[in-house]
N, C-alpha and C positions, 0 to 999 in steps of 0.2 A: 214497474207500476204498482202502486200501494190501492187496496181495495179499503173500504172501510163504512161499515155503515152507519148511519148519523139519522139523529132524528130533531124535529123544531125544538127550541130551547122550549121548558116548560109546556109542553103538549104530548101526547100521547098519536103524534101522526107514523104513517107507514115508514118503513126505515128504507133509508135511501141509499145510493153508492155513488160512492166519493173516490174518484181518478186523480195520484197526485204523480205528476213527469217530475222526475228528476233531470235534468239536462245532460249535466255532465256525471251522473251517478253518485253523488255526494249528497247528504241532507241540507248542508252551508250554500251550496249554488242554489243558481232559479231552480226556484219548482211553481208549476203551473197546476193549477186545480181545477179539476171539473166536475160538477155533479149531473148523473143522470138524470135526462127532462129538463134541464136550466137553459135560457140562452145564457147564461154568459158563463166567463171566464175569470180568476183571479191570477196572477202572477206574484209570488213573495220572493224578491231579494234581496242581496246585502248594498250597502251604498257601493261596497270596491270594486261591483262587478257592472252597473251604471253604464261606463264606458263603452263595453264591451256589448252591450244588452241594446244601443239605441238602435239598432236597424231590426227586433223584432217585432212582430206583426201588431203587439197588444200596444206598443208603444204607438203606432201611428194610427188608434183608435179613439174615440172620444170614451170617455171614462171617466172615474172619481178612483181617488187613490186616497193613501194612509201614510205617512212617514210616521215610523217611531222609532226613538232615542232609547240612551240608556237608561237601564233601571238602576240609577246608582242608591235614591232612596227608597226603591221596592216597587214605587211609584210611575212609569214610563212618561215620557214626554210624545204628547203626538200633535197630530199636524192634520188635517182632513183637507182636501181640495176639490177640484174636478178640471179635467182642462180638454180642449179641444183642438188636437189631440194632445193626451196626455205629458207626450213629450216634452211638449215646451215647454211645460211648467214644470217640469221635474228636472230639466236642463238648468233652471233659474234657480230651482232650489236646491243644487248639486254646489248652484257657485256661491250663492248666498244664505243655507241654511245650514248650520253647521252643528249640531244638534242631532240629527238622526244617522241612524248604523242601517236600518231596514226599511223595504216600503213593499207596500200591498198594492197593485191597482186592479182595479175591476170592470171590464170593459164587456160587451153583447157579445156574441159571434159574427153577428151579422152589423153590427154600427146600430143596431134599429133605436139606441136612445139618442133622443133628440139632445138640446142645451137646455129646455125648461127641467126634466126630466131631471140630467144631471144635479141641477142647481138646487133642484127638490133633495136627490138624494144626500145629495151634500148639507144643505139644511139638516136635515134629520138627523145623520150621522152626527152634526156639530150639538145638537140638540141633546140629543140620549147621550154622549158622552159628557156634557155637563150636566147632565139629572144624575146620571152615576156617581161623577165626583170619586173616580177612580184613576185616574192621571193627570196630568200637569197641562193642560191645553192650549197649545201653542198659540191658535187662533184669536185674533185681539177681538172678533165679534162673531153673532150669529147670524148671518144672509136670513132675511125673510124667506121662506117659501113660492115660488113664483106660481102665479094663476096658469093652472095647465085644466085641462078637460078631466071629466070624470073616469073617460078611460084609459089617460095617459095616467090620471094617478093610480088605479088598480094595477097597472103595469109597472109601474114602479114602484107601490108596494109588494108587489108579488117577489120585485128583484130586490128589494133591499133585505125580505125575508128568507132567502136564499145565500143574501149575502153574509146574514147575518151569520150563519150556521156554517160558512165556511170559515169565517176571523173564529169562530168558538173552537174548531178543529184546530186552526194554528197556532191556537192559545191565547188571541189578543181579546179580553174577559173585558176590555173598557167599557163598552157599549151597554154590561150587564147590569141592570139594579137588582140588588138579592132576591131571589126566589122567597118567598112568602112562605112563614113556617107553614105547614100541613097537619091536618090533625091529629095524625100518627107522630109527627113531630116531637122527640123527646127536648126539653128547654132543660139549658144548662146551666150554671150559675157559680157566680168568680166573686169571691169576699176575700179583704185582704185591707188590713188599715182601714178601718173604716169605709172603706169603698166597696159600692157591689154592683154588678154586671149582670145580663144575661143573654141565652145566644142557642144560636143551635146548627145544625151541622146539613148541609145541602152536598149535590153530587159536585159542586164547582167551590166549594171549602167553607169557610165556617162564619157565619152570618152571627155579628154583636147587634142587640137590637138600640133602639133609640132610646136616649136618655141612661143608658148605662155611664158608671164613673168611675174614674183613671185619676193618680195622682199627677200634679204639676211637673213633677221632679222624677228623673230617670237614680237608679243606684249605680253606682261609681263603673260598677264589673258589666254594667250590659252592654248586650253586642252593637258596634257602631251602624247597622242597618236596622236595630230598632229605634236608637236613638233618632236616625232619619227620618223613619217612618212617623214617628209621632211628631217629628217638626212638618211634617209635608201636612201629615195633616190638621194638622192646627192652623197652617197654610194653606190649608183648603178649606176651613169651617167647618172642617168634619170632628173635632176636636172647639168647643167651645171652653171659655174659661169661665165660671163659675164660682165665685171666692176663692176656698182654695182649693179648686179641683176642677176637672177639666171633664165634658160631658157630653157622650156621641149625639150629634146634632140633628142623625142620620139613621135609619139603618146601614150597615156596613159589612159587606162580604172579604175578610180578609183570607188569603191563600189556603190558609192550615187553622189548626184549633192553637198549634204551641203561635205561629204570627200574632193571634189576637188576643192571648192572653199576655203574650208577653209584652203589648202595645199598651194593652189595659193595666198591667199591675208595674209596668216602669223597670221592667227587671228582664231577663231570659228568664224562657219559663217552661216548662213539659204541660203545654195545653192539652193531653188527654189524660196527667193529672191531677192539672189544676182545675179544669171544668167536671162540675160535679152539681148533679141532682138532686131534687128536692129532697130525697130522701138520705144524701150523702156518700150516693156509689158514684166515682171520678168514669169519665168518659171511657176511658181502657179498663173498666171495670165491666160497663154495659157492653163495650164492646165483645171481648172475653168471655163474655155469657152469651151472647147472639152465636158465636162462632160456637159453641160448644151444645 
């Protein structure tokens, strides 16, 4: 059993501890997640093991879950639902979605959400992952929000805010819109062809801010997951065209500083140093001097 303490994304709350089962002792199989004080539970596994998984307890719980695909262009492909129970809809999309490798779902301990409840969380999830505009969103639309009581909804924000901090522990970032630079904040800045950028560095990677500018055209030698990257997001709006230049539409939290320079200058690139300061010290400069 792995301990680990977490705290709410962007807040300064009590740090918490996070129970993650391995089943079969392997990190690839089910692992089930709990946090101290939550009712509920997560379960994350692979689609291969499906089969084998339907007679568990979380399966015949009402819930909302997550399918995500590959990340072939850096990008992930997901899915958000809720089913009562889970099961059948994950049996449906076992036969008919072919698209995903992993799923998340997330059920009470006790059953205590109802279907408005559900349908609420499900909303929201489908919500904040299109404001993010950080994966590929399976869903053809967004369920309105269904009229529940004032204190069905404090309970169900309480649990989507729970739930949140556990997809952030398993890595899945979609949910996230960049953290807001701070005013300790060092801003970074990317010139190159006439184009220039700027951006700055959060604990979950490196935030390009809006209106930053990227040429139209990649160079010959760059790597085939940049070149994706920047068509996913031209295919997402996050990337507009602007005569001849293409222009973040968005703030945009890309994984690393080398991802988002080298998205921005059309090239591979060593974004800590190509990103560089008013004053012209590159990111593994300031770094370098912090540690020292």
């Amino acid at each position: 059993m792995i301990k680990s303490a977490a705290k709410h994304p962007g807040t300064a709350s009590e740090p918490g501890v996070i129970h993650i089962y391995l089943q079969d002792g392997t990190p690839d199989g089910l692992r089930v997640i709990d946090k101290a004080g939550w009712i509920g539970s997560a379960a994350l596994f692979p689609r291969t093991r499906f089969p084998q998984l339907r007679s568990r307890p979380e399966m015949k719980r009402t819930g909302v879950y997550i399918l995500l695909g590959d990340e072939t262009g850096q990008e992930p492909q997901i899915y958000i639902g809720e089913g009562d129970p889970v099961l059948n809809r994950l049996v449906d999309h076992f036969r008919n979605k072919d698209f995903w490798s992993r799923a998340i779902v997330f059920t009470s301990h006790d059953d205590s959400l109802h279907k408005a409840q559900l349908q609420n969380l499900e909303a929201s999830l489908i919500r904040m992952a299109a404001a993010a505009n950080r994966c590929r969103l399976v869903n053809a639309n967004t369920p309105d929000e269904p009229s529940i009581s004032e204190s069905d909804k404090a309970e169900t924000k309480l649990f989507l805010a729970q739930l949140l901090i556990i997809l952030k522990v398993l890595g899945v970032e979609v949910f996230d819109e960049p953290a807001p630079a701070t005013i300790a904040a060092t801003l970074y800045f990317l010139e190159a062809r006439g184009f220039r950028a700027e951006g700055y560095e959060t604990d979950s990677g490196f935030v390009v801010r809006r209106g930053s500018e990227a040429p139209k055209t990649e160079a010959p030698s760059t790597a085939a997951s940049i070149v994706a990257l920047r068509s996913e997001l031209r295919l997402q709006r996050v990337f507009t065209e602007q005569a001849d230049k293409l222009v973040l539409a968005q703030d945009y939290s890309f994984s690393s500083p080398s991802q988002a320079a080298s998205a921005l200058l059309g090239r591979t690139a060593n974004g800590r140093i190509e990103w560089k300061t008013a004053d012209g010290r590159s990111l593994k400069q300031v770094q370098d001097a912090a540690v020292q």
